[in-house]
C-alpha positions, 0 to 999 in steps of 0.5 A: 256858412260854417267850414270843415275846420269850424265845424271841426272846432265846433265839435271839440268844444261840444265834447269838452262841454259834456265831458261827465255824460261823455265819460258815462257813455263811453265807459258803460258803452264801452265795457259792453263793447270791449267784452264782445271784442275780448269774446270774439278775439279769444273765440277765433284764437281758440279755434285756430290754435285746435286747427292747427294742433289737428293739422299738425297732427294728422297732416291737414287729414280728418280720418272716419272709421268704418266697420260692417254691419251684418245680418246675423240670421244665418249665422247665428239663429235661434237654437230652440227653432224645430228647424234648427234643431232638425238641422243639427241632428242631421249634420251630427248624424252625418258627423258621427258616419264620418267619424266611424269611417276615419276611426276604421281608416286609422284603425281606432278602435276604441272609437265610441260615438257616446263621448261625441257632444251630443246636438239636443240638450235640454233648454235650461232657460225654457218653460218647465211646463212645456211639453217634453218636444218642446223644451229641447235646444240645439246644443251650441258646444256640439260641433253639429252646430258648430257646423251649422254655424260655420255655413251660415257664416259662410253664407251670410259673408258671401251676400254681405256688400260690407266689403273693403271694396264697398268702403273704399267706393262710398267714402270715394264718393264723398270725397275720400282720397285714401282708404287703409285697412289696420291689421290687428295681431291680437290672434298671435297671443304673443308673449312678453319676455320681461328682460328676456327671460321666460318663466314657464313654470306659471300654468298660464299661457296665452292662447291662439285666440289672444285677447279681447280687442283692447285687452291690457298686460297684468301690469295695465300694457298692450306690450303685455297684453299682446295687443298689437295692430299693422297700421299704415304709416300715413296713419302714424308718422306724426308718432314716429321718432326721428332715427338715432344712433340705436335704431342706424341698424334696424334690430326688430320689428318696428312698434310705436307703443302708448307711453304709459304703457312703455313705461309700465312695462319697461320703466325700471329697466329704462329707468324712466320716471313716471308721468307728472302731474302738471302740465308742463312737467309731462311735456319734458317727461313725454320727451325724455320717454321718448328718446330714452325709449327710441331703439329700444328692443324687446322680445315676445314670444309665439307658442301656437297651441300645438306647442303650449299643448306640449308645454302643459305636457312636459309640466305634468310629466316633471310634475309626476317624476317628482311626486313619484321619484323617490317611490321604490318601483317607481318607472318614468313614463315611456314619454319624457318631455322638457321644458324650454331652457332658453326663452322661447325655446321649443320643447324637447324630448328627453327620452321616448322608450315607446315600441314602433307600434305605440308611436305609430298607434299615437300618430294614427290618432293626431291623423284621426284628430286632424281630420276632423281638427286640423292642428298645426305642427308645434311652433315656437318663434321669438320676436324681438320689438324695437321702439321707433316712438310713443303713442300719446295716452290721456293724461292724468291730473292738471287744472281745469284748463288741462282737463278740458283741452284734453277733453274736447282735443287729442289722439286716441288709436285704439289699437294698442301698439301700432307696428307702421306697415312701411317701416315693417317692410323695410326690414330684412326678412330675418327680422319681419317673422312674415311666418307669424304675422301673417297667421290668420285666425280660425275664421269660425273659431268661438273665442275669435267670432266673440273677440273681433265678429264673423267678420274676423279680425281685419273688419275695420276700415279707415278713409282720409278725407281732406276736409272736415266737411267731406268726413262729415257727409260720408258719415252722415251718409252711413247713419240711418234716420231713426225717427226719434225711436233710437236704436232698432236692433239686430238688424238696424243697419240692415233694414235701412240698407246702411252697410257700415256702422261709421265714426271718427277715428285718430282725434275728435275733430267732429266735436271740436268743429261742432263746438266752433260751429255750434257756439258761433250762433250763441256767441253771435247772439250773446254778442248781439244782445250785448251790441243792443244794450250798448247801442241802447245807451249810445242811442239814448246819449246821443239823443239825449245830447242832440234833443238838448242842443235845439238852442244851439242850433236856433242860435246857428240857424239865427247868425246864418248857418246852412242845415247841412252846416249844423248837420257837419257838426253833429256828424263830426261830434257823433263820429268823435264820441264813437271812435272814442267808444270804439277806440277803448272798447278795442284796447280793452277786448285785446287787453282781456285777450292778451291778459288770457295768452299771457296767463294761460298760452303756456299750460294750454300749449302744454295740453294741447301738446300732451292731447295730440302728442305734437312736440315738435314743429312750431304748433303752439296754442294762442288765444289771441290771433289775427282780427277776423271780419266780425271783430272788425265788423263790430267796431265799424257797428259803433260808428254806424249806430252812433250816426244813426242815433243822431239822425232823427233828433237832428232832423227834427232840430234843424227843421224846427223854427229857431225863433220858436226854439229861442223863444222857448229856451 
């Protein structure tokens, strides 16, 4: 009988004896096996460090945004239909009674139905051999259509299901715990007084219909551009700065503004440096715009179009004047006007010679214009902007590494620049200017239905979910199947009754999570095909050495030992030689991972900062953490296979004769 400290013996001894095959082995076996371990070490440290990042950022929240999707019909047919035509020449005649009636009440009498725009025009895009009836389109600049298009809107928003009320319900279901509703303020057409002055002496001027949605300054800035959103704070406090000396006192309306545009706009006057270019360089810089920028103000300026109206008036009186003043006989018109001497100021009258009968002739036309336009009185309103923080913007330049974290990871809004709802509230009523935010857009206005849809401006929608897997389920149930055909048309999201169109919001989550799940089976299968031909070469010297020792075990059988006492020894050696493997397969795994951390921790930490605009708090980027099961799993995976590569030539060696395996040896 062999005891558990000789089979032990009998174990070293057999490794010292094969000590170049044993070297062979564990460092080919063991290469193989230290790159699976490295691979899966820096997979899970990879992912954990974006989760993390992305937790930090939108507090633990995966944001979808939705907006509707409409059936365009009603609202906007086909202008060449006879139907339609039809329609528009009786809305127009109907017009035109209307028009000659409120000419009679106001006492117009110069009022001529021919200067109307008129409903039928030719269709310039027809079939030139088409008979006369049949090349004719209703006229879209006529305000018979314009009436015809408003009725449709009308109608088609009162069938519409695609309310905030519907979104809020279905993402709800899907597990949803908060819905918002951005309000975008782009309509005010807004006005950057650069240092606070105000140059009207430039014919251009920002309209009642502002920008288009994402429309930049002429210096490439939302602050410029006028393209501003209400946001709610949830949304963006990760952004909002902590309060310093300059904003004890709020001075304005609170803004968080993308920090290539803060400092495009106001970087001279802030004396900020523009962005690095490496990694590390940015972080500081980010920080430094942030808290040289934090409760900063700046003004803007909000003309509504009867006051541009009257700006562009004065202009062409001042221009006139000029021109003629030094003429002799040369009289200044009986209305004089003068433009703004301070920013923002209102336009004045300097003199007005008119009798009672010509103010009161030029009052009955605004009645008789209002009517049938309805026109506000002149406004003009200075707002002043305070910073409370920056929105982080892609970043330029970098190496790979930076330009690939910031190519699956970051924050990206959208908006422009984001005034927090609630920071807003907290102002004092002087400092809101609830007068002008709370403008709404011409529901039916062209430039509106063309910048932000017959929806208007507010159609957009966001829902918080607390788990990837929730945001997930809410947007593939707002995604209709397409069969392979791809997009359908107009009409697609109706046809198959799928009211919102839906996507992420805030960050990529959904692209990093499919990337995490969708290279876990390649990486599983790499590392498996990797864990078969190494366990190939185990199997193969294992065997080999077990296949080779059938004198040995003649020999063992010879002097008396047990099978079960020569089975303990090629278990024990077994074990050895793999724990060997296991053990250098480990040290080498956590030595590529950790020469990884040490070399690239820091400038992907720098990334990953920049891409999300997390500066703050303990997120950092490791490429290392915690062991996860399958690495564990892998290692424990050697010792297996090394047992069961000696299982069959052990057998066979200890059921064989020892006087026949001597006598052949």
């Amino acid at each position: 009988m062999i005891g558990l400290r000789d089979s032990v013996t009998l174990a070293r001894t057999k490794v010292r004896s094969k000590r170049i095959r044993l070297l062979i082995t564990t460092i080919v076996s063991g290469l193989l096996f230290g790159l699976i371990s490295g691979g899966i070490l820096l997979f899970d440290g990879t992912a954990a460090s974006v989760s993390r990042f992305a937790d930090q950022n939108l507090d633990g929240r995966y944001l979808v945004q939705g907006t509707p999707m409409l059936d365009g019909t009603e609202a906007f047919p086909d202008p060449t239909d006879p139907k339609v035509i039809d329609d528009v020449v009786a809305l127009h005649a109907a017009y035109i009674a209307e028009r000659k009636a409120a000419a009679e009440k106001y006492g117009i009498t110069g009022y001529d139905e021919k200067t109307e725009i008129q409903p039928v025009v030719d269709n310039a895009y027809g079939d030139p051999n088409a008979p006369a009836d049949q090349s004719r389109m209703a006229n879209p600049e006529s305000v018979a259509w314009k009436r015809r298009e408003a009725a449709g809107i009308a109608k088609m928003r009162e069938k519409s299901q695609s309310t905030p009320e519907r979104f809020a319900a279905d993402s709800r279901a899907s597990g949803a715990t908060d819905t918002y509703q951005p309000r975008t303020l782009q309509h005010l057409g807004l006005a950057y007084l650069k240092d606070g002055r105000e140059d009207l002496t430039r014919t251009e001027q920002p309209s009642d219909a502002g920008p288009p949605m994402g429309a930049e300054g002429p210096d490439g800035s939302s602050i410029s551009g006028s393209n501003y959103t209400i946001m709610d704070d949830a949304l963006v406090k990760a952004f909002i700065a902590e309060p310093n000396d300059a904003r004890a006192t709020p001075k304005g309306i609170p803004v968080l503004v993308p920090i290539d545009d803060l400092v495009s706009t106001m970087g001279k006057q802030l004396g900020l440096a523009k962005r690095p270019r490496d990694g590390a360089g940015q972080v500081s810089w980010y920080r430094s715009v942030r808290d040289s920028a934090n409760g900063v103000t700046f003004t803007s300026c909000y003309r509504n179009s009867a006051e541009q109206q009257r700006i562009e008036q004065a202009r062409q009186v001042d221009a006139e004047i000029k021109a003629n003043q030094d003429k002799p006989g040369y009289e200044k018109p009986e209305l004089v006007l003068e433009l703004p001497t301070s920013p923002c100021g209102p336009v004045s009258v300097v003199s007005d010679t008119r009798s009672e009968s010509e103010k009161q002739k030029e009052a009955n036309q605004r009645a008789f214009d209002n009517q049938f336009t309805p026109q506000d009185a002149p406004k003009a309103e200075l707002l002043t902007f305070q910073v409370v923080g920056v929105l982080p913007t892609p970043q330029s330049g970098g190496g790979r590494l930076e330009s690939v974290v910031s190519g699956i990871v970051g924050t990206t809004y959208g908006y422009g620049a984001l005034i927090p709802s609630g920071l807003l509230a907290e102002l004092p009523a002087t400092l809101r200017h609830d007068d002008v935010l709370a403008l709404e857009p011409a529901a039916n206005d062209p430039t509106t239905m063309m910048y932000f849809g017959p929806m208007g401006p507010e159609a957009a929608y966001i829902s918080s979910f607390p788990t990837v897997d929730g945001a997930k389920a809410f947007i593939a149930s707002m995604t209709c199947d397409t069969g392979g055909g791809g997009f359908l048309g107009n009409d697609y999201y109706m046809e198959c009754g799928k009211p919102f169109s839906v996507g992420t919001f805030g960050t990529s989550y959904l692209v990093v999570d499919d990337i995490a799940r969708g290279a876990r089976p390649y990486l599983l299968g790499l590392l498996g095909a990797l864990f078969g031909v190494a366990t190939i070469i185990i199997w193969a010297m294992m065997g080999r050495v077990i296949a080779d020792s059938r004198r040995e075990t003649a020999v063992f059988r010879a002097i008396g030992a047990r099978r079960s006492d020569i089975t303990s020894v090629y278990l024990i050696y077994s074990l050895w030689v793999a724990l060997r493997i296991a053990v250098f397969a480990a040290l080498l795994g956590g030595a590529i991972a950790l020469v990884i951390e040490l070399l690239y921790s820091g400038r992907a930490t720098n990334a990953a900062q920049l891409a999300y605009g997390v500066f703050d708090g303990d997120a950092t980027f490791h490429f290392v953490t915690v062991p996860s099961l399958l690495w564990w799993s892998i290692l424990g995976g050697i010792l297996v296979m090394a047992l069961v590569a000696i299982t069959p030539p052990l057998l066979r060696n200890i059921r064989r004769n020892p006087i026949r395996d001597m006598r052949d040896e």
